[in-house]
C-alpha positions as CSV (number, residue, x, y, z in Angstrom):
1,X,119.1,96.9,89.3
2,X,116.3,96.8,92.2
3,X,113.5,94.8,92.0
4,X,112.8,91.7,90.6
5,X,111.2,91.2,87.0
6,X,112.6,95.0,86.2
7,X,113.9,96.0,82.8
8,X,114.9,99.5,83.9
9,X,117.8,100.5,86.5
10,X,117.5,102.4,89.6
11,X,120.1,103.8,90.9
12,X,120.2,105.8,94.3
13,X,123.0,108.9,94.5
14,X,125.0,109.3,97.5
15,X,124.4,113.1,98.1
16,X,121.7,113.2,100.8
17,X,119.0,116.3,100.5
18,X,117.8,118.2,104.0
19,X,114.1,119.1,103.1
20,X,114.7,122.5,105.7
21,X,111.0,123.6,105.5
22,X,107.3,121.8,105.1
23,X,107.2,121.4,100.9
24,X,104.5,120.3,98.6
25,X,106.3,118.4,96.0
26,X,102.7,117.8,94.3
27,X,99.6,119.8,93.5
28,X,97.6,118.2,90.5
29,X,94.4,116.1,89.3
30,X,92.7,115.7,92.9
31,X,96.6,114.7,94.3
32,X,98.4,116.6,97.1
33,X,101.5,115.2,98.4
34,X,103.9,117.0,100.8
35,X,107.1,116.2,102.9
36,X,107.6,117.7,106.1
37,X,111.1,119.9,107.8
38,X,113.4,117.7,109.1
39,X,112.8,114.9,106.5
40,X,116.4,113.3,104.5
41,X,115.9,112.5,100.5
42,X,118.2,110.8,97.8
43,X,117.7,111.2,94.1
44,X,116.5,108.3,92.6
45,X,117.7,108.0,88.9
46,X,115.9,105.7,86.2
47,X,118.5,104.6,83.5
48,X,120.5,107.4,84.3
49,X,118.0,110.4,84.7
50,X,116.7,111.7,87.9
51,X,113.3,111.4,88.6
52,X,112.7,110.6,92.2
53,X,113.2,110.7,95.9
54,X,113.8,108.0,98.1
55,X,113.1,109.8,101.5
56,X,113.5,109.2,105.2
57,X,110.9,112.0,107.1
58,X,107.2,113.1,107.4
59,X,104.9,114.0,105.4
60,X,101.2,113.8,104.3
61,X,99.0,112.9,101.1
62,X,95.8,113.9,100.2
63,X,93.7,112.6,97.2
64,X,90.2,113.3,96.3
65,X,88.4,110.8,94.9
66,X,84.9,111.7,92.5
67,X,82.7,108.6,91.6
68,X,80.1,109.7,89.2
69,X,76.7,107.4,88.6
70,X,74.2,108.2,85.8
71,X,74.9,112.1,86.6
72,X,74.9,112.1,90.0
73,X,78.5,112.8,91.3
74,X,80.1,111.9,95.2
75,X,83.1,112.5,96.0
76,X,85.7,111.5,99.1
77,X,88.9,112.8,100.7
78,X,91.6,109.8,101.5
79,X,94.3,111.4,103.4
80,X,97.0,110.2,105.9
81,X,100.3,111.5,107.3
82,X,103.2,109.0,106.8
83,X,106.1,108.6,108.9
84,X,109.8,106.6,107.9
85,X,110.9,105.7,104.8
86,X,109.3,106.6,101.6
87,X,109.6,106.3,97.6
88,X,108.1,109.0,95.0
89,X,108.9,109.0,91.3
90,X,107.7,111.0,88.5
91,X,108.4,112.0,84.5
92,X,111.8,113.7,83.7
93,X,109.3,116.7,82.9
94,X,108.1,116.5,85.8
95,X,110.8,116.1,88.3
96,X,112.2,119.3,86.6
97,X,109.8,121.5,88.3
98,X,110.8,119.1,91.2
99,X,113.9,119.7,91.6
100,X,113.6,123.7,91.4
101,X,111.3,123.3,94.6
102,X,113.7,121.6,96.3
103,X,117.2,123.5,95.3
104,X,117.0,125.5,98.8
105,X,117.1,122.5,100.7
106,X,120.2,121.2,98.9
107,X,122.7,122.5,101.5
108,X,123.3,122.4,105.1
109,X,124.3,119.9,107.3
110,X,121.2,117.3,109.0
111,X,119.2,118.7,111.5
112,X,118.8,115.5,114.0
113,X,116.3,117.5,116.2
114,X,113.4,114.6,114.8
115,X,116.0,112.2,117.1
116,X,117.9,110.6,113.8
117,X,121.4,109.5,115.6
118,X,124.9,111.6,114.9
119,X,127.0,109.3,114.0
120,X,124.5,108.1,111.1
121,X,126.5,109.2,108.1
122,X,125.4,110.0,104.8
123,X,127.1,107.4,103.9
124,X,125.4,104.5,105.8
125,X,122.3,106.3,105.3
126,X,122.6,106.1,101.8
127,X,123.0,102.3,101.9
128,X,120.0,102.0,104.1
129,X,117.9,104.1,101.1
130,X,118.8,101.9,98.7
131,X,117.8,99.2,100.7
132,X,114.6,100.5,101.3
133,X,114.0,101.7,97.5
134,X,114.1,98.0,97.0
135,X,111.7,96.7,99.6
136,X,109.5,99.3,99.0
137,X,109.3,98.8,95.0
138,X,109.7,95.2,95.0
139,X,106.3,94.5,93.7
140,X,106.6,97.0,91.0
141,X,106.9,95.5,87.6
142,X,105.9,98.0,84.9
143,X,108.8,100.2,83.1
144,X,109.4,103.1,85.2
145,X,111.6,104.8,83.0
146,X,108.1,105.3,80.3
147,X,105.8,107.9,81.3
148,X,104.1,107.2,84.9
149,X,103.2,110.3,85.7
150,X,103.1,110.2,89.5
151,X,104.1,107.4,91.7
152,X,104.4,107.1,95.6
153,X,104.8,104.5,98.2
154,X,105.1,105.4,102.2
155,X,104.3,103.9,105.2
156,X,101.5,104.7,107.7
157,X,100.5,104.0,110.8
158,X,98.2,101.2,109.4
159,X,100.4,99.9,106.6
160,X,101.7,100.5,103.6
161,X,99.8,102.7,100.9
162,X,100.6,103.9,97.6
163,X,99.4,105.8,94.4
164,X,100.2,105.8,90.8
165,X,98.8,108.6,89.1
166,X,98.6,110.0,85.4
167,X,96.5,112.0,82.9
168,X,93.3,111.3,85.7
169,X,93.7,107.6,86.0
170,X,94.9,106.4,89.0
171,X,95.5,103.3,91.1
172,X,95.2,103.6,95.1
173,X,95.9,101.1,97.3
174,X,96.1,101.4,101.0
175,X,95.3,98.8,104.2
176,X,91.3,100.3,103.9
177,X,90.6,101.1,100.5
178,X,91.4,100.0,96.4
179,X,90.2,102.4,94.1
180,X,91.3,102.2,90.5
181,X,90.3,105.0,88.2
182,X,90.7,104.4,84.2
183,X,88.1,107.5,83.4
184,X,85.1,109.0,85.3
185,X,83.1,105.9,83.3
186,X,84.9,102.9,84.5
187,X,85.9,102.4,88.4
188,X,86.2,99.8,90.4
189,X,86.4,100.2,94.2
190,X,86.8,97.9,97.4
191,X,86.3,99.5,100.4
192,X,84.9,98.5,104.2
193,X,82.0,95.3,103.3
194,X,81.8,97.2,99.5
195,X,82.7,96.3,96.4
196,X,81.1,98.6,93.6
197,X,82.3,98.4,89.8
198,X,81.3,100.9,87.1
199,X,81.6,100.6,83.3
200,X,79.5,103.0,81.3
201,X,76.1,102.8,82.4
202,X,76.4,99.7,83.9
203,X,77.1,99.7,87.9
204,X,77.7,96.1,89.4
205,X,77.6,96.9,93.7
206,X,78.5,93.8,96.1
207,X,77.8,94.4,99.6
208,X,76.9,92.6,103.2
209,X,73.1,92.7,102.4
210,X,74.2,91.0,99.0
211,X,74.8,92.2,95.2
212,X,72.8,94.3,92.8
213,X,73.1,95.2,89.4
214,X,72.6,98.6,88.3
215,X,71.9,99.5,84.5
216,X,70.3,102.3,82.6
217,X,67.6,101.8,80.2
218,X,66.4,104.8,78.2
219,X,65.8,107.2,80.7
220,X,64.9,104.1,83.8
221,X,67.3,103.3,86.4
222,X,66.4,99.3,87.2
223,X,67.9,97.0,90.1
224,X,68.2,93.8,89.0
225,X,69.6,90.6,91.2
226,X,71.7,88.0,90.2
227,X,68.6,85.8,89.1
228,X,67.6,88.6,87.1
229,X,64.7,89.8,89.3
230,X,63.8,93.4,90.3
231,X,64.5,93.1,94.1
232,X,68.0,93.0,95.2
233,X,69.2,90.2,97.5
234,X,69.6,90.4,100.6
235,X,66.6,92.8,101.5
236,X,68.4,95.9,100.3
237,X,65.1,96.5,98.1
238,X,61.6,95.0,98.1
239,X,59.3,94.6,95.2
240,X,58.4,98.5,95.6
241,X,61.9,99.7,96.7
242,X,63.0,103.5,96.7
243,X,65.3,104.3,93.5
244,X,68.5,102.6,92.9
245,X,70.4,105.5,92.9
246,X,69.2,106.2,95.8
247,X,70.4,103.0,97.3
248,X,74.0,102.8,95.6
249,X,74.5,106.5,96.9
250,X,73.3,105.3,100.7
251,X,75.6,102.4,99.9
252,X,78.8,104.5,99.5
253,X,77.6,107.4,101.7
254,X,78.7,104.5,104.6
255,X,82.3,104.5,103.9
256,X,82.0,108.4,103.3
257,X,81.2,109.4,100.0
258,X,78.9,112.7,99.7
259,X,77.0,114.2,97.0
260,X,79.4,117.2,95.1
């Protein structure tokens, strides 16, 4: 059993997969996620049913992110390539439709072109997977044999990043950014010197200049500060400052959000 305050078991096969051409192994709700030639995978079971790869390679992710704020909408692009080793689990239903995209890449002795040694056998490299699978989802605790929908960990360049994604709520985490998305009403989001929370029609932003509360009233948009004056602190607004849409959207255009 891997990680630490689990319930379910995890279980790594020993028959290694050769991922022989660039695959997309996801395509859905804003999500793309795709390994690259070259790259080694083991099945990952969950109480005894596959639904996973633990993977040694390249790859890339792409999600697009939408934040919507009393019917204006701004969306953002968070993508990275990834290189090492790698986790990515899914639903049985899922990994179904997995598992026919990757049946060509099944046979075939290891291409070490990418500079992986010889004399690294399946075997050893199999150990070292399910070594990995446990560093990598040590700090996983839900039950990952209910439905999760989507679920990734890899390693970039600047850290570790990971996703968990299902039904449109999602939970993304890298060394820049935390976004958590329970519906297009409720975010919360912590990126650069932001930190902006929506619920309904309320929007709560924290920045450098200071923090502003955003809330609709009838059909008025109103700023108010934490002493429950109109201006916001910190000089983002005077006494006759533009609209606070306005401001929230200059806000989060700085750490690249753009009207969609």
């Amino acid at each position: 059993m891997l990680g630490r305050k689990r319930t379910d078991e995890l279980v790594v096969a020993d028959e290694m997969m050769h991922i022989r051409e660039d695959c997309t192994l996801v395509d859905e709700q804003g999500l793309v996620f795709s390994l690259c030639s070259g790259t080694r995978a083991f099945t990952v079971l969950v109480d005894g049913v596959r639904r996973g790869l633990v993977f040694l390679g390249r790859g890339d992710y792409a999600l697009n992110s939408e934040i919507r704020i009393h019917g204006a909408r701004f969306s953002k692009l968070y993508s990275e390539s990834f290189e090492g080793w790698g986790v990515i689990l899914t639903d049985e239903e899922n990994w179904s439709r997995l598992e026919t995209l990757l049946d060509a890449s099944r046979a075939g002795k290891p291409d070490t072109s990418d500079g992986t040694p010889q004399e690294c056998s399946e075997a050893k490299l199999a150990e070292k997977a399910r070594e990995e699978l446990a560093s990598l989802i040590g700090d996983w605790e839900d039950d990952l044999s209910a439905k999760i929908g989507w679920r990734f960990k890899v390693r970039t360049s600047k850290g570790t990043t990971s996703l968990s994604l299902r039904k449109g709520r999602y939970a993304y985490s890298s060394p820049d950014a935390k976004l958590a998305v329970a519906d297009q009403d409720t975010l919360s989001l912590r990126e650069g010197g932001l930190s902006l929370s929506l619920k309904g029609d309320k929007v709560a932003m924290k920045t450098e200049g200071g923090r502003v509360t955003v809330a609709s009233s009838g059909n008025k948009i109103a700023m108010v500060s934490p002493d429950g004056g109109i201006a916001a602190a910190g000089g983002l607004l005077g006494e006759k400052g533009p609209d606070a849409l306005q401001i929230v959207s200059e806000e989060i255009a700085k750490i690249g959000y753009t009207p969609s």
